[in-house]
C-alpha positions in Angstrom: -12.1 35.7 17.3 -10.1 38.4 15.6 -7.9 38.4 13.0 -3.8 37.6 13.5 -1.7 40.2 11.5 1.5 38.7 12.3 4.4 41.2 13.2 7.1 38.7 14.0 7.6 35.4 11.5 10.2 32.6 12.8 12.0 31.0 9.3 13.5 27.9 9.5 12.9 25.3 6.6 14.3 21.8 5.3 12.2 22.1 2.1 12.7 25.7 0.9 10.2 25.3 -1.9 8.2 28.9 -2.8 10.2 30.3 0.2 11.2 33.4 -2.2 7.7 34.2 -2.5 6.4 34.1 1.2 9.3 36.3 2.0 8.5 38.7 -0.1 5.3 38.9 0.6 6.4 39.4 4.7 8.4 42.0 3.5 5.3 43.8 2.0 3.3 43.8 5.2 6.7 44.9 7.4 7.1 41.6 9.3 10.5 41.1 11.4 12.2 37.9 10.0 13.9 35.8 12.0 16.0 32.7 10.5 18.4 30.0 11.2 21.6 28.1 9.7 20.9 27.1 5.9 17.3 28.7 5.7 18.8 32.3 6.7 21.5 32.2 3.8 18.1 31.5 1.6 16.5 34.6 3.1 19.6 36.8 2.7 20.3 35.7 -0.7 16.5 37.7 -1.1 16.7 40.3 1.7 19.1 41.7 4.0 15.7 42.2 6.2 16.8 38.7 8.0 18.4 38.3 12.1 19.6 35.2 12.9 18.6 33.2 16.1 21.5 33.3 17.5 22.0 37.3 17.3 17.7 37.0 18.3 18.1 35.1 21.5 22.1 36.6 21.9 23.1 32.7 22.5 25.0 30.7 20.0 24.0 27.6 18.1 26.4 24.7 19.7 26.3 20.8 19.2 27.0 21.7 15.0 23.6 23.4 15.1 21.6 20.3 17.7 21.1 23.3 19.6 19.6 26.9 18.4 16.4 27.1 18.5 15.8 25.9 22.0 15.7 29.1 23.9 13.2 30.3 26.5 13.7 34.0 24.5 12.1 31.5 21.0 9.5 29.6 22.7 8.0 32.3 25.4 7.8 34.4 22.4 5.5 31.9 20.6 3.6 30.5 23.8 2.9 33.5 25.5 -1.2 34.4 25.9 -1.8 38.0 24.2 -4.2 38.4 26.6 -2.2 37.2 30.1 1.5 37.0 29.3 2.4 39.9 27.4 3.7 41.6 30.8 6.2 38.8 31.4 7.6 39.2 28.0 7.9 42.9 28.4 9.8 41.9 32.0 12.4 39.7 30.2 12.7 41.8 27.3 11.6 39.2 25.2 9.0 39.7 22.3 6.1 37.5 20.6 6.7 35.7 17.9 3.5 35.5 16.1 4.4 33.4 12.9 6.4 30.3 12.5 7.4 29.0 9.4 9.1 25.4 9.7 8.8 21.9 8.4 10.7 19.0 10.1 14.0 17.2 8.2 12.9 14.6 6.0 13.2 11.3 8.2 11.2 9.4 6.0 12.8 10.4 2.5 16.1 9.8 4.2 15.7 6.0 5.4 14.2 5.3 2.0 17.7 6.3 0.6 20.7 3.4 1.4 21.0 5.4 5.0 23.1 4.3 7.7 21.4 4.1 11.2 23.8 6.8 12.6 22.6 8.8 9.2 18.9 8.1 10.3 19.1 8.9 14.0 20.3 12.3 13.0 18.0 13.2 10.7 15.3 12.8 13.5 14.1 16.7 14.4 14.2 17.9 17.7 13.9 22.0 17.1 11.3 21.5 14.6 8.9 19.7 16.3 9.1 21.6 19.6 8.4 25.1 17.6 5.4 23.8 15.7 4.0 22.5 18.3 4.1 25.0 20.4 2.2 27.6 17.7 0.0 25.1 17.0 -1.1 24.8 20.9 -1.0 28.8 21.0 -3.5 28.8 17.4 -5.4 31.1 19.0 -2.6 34.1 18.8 0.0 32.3 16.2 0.0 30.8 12.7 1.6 28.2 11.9 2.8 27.0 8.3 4.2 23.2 8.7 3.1 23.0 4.9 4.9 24.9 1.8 1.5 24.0 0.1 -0.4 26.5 2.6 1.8 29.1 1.6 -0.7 30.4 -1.1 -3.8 30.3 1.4 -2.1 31.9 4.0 -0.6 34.6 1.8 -4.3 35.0 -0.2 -6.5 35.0 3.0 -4.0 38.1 4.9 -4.3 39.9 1.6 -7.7 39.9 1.0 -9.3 39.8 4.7 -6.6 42.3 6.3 -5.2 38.8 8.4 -5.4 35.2 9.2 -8.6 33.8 10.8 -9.1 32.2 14.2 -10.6 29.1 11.9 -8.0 28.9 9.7 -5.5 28.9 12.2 -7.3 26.1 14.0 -7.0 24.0 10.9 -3.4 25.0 9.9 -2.4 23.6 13.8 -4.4 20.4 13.3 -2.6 19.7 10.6 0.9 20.6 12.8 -0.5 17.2 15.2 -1.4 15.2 12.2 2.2 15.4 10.5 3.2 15.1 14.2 1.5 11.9 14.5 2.9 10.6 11.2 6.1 11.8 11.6 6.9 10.1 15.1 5.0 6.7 13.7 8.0 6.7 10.6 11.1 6.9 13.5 9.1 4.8 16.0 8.5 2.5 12.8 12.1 2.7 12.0 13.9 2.2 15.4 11.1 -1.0 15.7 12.9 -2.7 12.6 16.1 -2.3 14.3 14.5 -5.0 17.5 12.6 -7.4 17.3 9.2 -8.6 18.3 8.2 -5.0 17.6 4.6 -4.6 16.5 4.9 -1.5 14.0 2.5 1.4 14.2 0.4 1.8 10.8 0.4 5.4 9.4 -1.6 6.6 7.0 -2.0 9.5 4.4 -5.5 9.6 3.5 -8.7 8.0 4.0 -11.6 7.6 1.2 -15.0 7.3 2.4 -16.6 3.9 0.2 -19.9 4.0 -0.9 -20.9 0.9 1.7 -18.7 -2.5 2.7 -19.1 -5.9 1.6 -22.6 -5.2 2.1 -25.1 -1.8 1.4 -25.8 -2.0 5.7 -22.1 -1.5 6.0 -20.0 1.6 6.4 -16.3 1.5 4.8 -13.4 3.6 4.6 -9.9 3.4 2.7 -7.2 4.5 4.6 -3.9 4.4 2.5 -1.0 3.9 4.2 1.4 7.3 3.8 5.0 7.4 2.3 3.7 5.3 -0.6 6.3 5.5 -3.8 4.6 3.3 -6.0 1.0 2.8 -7.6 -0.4 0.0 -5.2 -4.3 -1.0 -5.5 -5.1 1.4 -2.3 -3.2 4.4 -4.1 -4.0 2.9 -8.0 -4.3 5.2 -10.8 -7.8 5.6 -11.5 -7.9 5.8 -15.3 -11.9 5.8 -16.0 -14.9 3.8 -14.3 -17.5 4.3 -11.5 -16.5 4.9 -7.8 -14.5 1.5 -6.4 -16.9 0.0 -3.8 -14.6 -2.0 -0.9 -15.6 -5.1 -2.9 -13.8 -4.1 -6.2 -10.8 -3.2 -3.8 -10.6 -6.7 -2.2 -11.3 -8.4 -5.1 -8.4 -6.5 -6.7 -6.2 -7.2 -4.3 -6.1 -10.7 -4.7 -6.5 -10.7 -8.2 -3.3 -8.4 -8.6 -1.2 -10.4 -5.8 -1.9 -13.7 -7.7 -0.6 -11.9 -11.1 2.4 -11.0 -9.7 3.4 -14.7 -9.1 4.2 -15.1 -12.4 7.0 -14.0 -15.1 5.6 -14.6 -18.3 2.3 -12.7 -19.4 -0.3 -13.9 -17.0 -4.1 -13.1 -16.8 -5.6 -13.6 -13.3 -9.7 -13.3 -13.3 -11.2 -13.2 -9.5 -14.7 -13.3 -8.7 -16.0 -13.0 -4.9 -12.1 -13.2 -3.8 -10.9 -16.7 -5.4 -9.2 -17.0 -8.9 -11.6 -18.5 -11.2 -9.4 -18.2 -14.2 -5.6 -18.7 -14.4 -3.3 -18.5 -17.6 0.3 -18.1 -18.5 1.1 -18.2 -21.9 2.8 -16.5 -24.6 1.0 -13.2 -24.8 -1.4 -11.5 -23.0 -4.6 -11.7 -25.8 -3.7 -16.1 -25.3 -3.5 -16.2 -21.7 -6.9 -14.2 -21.3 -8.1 -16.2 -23.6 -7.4 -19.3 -21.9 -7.8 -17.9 -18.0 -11.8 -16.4 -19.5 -12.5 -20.5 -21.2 -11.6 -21.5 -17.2 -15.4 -20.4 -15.9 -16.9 -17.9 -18.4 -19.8 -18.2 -16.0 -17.7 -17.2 -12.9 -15.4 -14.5 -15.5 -18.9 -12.5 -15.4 -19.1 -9.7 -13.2 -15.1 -10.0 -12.2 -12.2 -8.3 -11.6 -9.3 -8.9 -14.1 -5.7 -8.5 -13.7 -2.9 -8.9 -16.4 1.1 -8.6 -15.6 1.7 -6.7 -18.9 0.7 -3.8 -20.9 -3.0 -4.4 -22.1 -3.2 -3.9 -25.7 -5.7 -3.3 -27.6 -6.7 -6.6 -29.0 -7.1 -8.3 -25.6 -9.0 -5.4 -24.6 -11.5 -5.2 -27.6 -12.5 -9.2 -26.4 -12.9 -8.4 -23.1 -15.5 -6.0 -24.2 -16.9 -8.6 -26.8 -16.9 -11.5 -24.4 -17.8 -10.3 -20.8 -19.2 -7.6 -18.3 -16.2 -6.8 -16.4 -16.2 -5.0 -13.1 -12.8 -4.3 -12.7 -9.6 -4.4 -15.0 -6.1 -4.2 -13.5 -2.6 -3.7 -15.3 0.5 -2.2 -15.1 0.3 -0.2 -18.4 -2.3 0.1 -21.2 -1.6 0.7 -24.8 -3.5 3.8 -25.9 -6.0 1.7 -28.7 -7.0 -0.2 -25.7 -7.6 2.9 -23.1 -9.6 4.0 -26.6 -11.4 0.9 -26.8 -12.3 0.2 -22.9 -13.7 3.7 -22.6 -16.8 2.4 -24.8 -17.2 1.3 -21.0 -17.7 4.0 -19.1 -18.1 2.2 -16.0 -16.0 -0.3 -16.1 -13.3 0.6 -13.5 -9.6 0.5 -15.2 -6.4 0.9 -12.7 -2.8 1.2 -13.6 -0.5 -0.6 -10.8 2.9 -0.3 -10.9 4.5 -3.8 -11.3 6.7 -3.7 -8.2 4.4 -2.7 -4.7 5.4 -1.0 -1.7 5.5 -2.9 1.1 5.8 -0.4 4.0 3.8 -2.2 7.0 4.8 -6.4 6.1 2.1 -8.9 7.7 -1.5 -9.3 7.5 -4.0 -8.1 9.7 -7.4 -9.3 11.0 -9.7 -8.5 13.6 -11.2 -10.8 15.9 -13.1 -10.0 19.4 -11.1 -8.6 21.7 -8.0 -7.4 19.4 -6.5 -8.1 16.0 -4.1 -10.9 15.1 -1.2 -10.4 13.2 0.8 -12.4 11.0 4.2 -12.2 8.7 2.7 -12.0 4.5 3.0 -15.5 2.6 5.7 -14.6 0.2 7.6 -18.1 0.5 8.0 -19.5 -3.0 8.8 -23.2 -4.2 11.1 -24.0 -7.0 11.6 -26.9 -8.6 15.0 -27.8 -7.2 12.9 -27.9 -3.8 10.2 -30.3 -4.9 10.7 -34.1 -3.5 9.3 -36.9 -5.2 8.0 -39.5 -3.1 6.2 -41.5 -5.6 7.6 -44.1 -8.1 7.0 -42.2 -11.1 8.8 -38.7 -11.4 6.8 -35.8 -12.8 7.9 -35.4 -16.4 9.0 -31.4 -17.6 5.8 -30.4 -18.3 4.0 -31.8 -15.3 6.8 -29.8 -13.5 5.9 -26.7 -15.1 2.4 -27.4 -14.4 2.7 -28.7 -11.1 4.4 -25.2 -10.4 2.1 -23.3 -12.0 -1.0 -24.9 -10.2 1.0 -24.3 -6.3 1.7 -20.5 -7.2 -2.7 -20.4 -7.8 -3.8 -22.5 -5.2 -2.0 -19.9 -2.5 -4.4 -17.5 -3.5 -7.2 -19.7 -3.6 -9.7 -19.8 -0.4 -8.9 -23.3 1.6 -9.7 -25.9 1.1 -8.3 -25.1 -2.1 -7.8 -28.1 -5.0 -6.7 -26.7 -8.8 -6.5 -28.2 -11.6 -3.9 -27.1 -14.1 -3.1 -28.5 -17.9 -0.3 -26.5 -20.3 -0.4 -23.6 -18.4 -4.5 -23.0 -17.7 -6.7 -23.4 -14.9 -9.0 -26.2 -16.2 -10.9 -26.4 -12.5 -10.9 -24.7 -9.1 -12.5 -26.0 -5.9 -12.3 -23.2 -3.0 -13.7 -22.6 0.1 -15.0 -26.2 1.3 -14.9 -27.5 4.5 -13.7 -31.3 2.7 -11.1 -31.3 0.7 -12.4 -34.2 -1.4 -15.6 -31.6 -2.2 -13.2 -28.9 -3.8 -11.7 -31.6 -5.8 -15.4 -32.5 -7.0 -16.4 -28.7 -8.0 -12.6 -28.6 -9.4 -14.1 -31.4 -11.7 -17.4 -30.4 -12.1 -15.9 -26.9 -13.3 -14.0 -28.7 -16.2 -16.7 -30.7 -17.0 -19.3 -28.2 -17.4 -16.5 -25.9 -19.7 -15.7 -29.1 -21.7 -11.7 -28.7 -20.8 -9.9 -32.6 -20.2 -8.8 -33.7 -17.0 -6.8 -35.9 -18.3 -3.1 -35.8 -17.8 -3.9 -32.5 -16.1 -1.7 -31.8 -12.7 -3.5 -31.1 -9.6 -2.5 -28.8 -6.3 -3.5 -29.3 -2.8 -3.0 -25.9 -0.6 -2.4 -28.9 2.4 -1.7 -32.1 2.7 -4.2 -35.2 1.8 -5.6 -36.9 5.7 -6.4 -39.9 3.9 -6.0 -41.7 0.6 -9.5 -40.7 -0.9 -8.5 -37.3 -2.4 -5.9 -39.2 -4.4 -8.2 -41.5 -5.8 -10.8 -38.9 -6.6 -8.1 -37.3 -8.5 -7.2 -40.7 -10.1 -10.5 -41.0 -11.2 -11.2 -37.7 -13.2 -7.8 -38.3 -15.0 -5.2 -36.4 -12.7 -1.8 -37.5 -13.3 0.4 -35.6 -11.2 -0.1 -34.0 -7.5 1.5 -30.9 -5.4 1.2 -30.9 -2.1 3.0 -30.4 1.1 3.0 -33.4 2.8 2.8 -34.2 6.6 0.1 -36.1 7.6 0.5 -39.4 9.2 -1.0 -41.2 6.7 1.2 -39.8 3.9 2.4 -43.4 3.3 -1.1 -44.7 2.3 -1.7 -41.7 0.2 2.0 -42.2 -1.7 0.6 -46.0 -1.9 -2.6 -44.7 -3.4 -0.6 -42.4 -5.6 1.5 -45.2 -6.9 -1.3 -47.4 -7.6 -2.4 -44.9 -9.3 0.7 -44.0 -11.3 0.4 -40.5 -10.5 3.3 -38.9 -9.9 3.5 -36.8 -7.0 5.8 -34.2 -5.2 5.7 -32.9 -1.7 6.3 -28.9 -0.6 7.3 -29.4 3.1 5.0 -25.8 3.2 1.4 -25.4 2.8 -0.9 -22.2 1.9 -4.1 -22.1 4.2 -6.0 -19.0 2.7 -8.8 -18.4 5.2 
């Protein structure tokens, strides 16, 4: 295929950025500019070498400027075959358009803002999208620049090769159908929040290839979801550390979701997707300290996530205490970046404390199609709690009782957790009897030395019979949160009484499967 030398350029921009330097560059190689509305007064504020559409195609804009670029004289000249159609341009006294230069109003920047809906529908493009598509169909005798940032390729590649190649054409019109694709998803995406039962369409700006998936047998891929304004895990900044496998990634996730539960500075330590070590207390070097003394054994090989800028002391333990695969924060104190980079391969993000959430639910595939649920994001306080036991929790069982609900959503079901002053003392996950994951909730403190005594204990669901209270009742628990709802929660609130454990019911629960 030959090279394109372009002799005609069509101008019409929303972002204007390097315009002053393509322009002058057309101007060097003689190209006939043609521009409309605000990017003509651009041009001409560079050259007079600029016609406006409407003196092009001798018909003026109407509908405040809806309609301009819609004109058979505009899109013959950029469809029409070099090689077929050129006669029924010459009959209509028409002429090709061989370059078009134009990116689409900014939809997506503008229903971030505090937009109205009229303000949103009219920022969706029309003109735009019919010109670039139609140079991106007709590649193999147009260019296309959708992109300021292909300005410099486009400008390099004529200069030195004497004109645009048939490949990179090709590639510069993929990319036309690819910010088609994305840009229709955001208004389709839009207009969906506006009715409901709408399932939204997921758009994405960039997939990583991972080195394998949960296992080495397994492919995996990171596709990041596009319009991102935050650092998220998917988009984290990647301060040092080896290549994050799709492992690290999921155990991140849940490590940094669980962190952000709480306000004071928290440490969250994960291992195979369940918190094995929660803390909250009053700094972050403490609550590290307290969420590692949880299950030093588990702590090994995790992913750790603090709420608050890492400093340097907390970091210099971690690096004393622990192999570490993964260490999450919002900021880092430069002593600690200094200090962790003693690791080279321990992977260290920075996440911005407050997420994006463009695409709300959770997704998961099952045979035959994916299900699709709202995110858990309902939270208890203590005004909501109802006692239903003869004893009331005293302040501090509150606090801990609290405390223990925020970790046990995070926690794989059936999920029991064991909380005293503010630390994890024991976490059962992932058992198919809810009196088991009290057991290894147990066994955990035991084997750590921590005291069960007087600690509070959380249920992600309710208690089917009485027998998980007195299992509690018999490692020392002396306070219980759980939802309630089963229709033998009178015998457990007898058991409970018995007991003198003091116990408060939800009304929600938090299966984690």
């Amino acid at each position: 295929m030959s090279l394109v030398r372009p002799k005609t350029a069509l101008v019409s921009l929303s972002d204007k950025t390097n315009l002053e330097e393509l322009i002058n560059f057309l101007i060097s190689k003689d190209v006939k500019i043609i521009s409309t509305g605000g990017t003509f007064q651009a041009i001409k504020d560079i050259t007079d070498s600029v016609v406006e559409v409407s003196d092009f195609t001798g018909f003026e804009e109407m509908m405040d400027g809806r309609v301009k670029t819609l004109h058979p004289k505009i899109h013959a000249g950029i469809l029409a075959r070099r090689d077929s159609d050129m006669k029924v341009l010459e009959d209509n006294n028409y002429e090709a358009i061989d370059l078009v230069v134009v990116n689409l109003y900014p939809f997506k920047e503008t229903v971030a803002s505090d937009c109205t809906f009229e303000e949103a529908v009219e920022k969706i493009d029309i003109g735009g999208p019919t010109m670039i598509r139609a140079a991106a169909k007709n590649f193999k005798d147009v260019v296309v620049l959708s992109d300021t940032d292909d300005y410099e390729k486009f400008i390099n590649e004529w200069r030195n090769d004497d004109g645009v190649s048939y490949e990179t054409r090709k590639i510069l019109a993929q990319k036309v159908f690819e910010t088609m694709a994305d840009y229709n998803q955001a208004i389709s995406n839009y207009l969906s929040n506006e009715i409901s039962n709408v399932i939204p369409s997921y758009s994405f700006s960039k997939s990583s290839k991972l080195r394998y998936g949960e296992n080495p047998h397994q492919s995996a891929t990171l596709h990041t979801f596009s319009n991102l304004k935050r650092k998220n895990i998917a988009n984290s900044e990647i301060i040092q550390g080896k290549e994050l496998s799709y492992n690290n990634i999921v155990d991140a996730d849940a490590a940094w979701e669980c962190v952000k539960e709480f306000d004071g500075p928290a440490c969250v330590i994960v291992k195979h997707a369940n918190p094995c070590g929660v803390a909250e207390s009053e700094n972050i070097y403490d609550s590290y300290d307290l969420a590692f003394k949880t299950d030093p054994t588990s702590a090994f090989g995790g992913v750790i996530a603090f709420n608050k800028s890492l400093d340097h002391r907390t970091a210099a333990e971690i690096n004393q205490r622990q192999f570490v695969e993964l260490i999450i924060a919002p900021s880092y104190e430069e002593d600690a970046l200094k200090e962790l980079s003693s690791k080279k391969n321990v992977r260290v993000l920075k996440v911005d404390s407050h997420n994006d959430n463009p695409y709300p639910g959770a997704i998961k595939k099952v045979s035959g199609g994916i299900l699709i649920q709202d995110d858990d994001e309902k939270k208890i306080s203590e005004e909501e709690l109802k006692c239903v036991t003869k004893r009331e929790p005293t302040v501090e069982e509150v606090h801990d009782l609290l405390f223990a609900w925020k970790v046990a959503k995070f926690v794989k079901s059936n999920a029991i957790v064991y909380v005293k002053n503010g630390q994890t003392i024991g976490i059962g996950a992932g058992q198919m009897s809810r009196v088991i994951s009290a057991e290894i909730a147990n066994l955990k403190a035991k084997e750590e030395g921590l005291d069960v005594k007087n600690a509070s204990m959380a249920s992600d669901a309710f208690f089917p019979f009485r027998d998980g209270i007195d299992k509690a009742a018999s490692s020392g628990i002396s306070s219980i949160i759980q939802p309630g709802g089963s229709i033998k929660d009178d015998e457990v609130i007898a058991a409970a009484n018995e007991h003198n454990i003091a116990m408060v019911f939800t009304g929600i629960r938090h299966f984690r499967h």
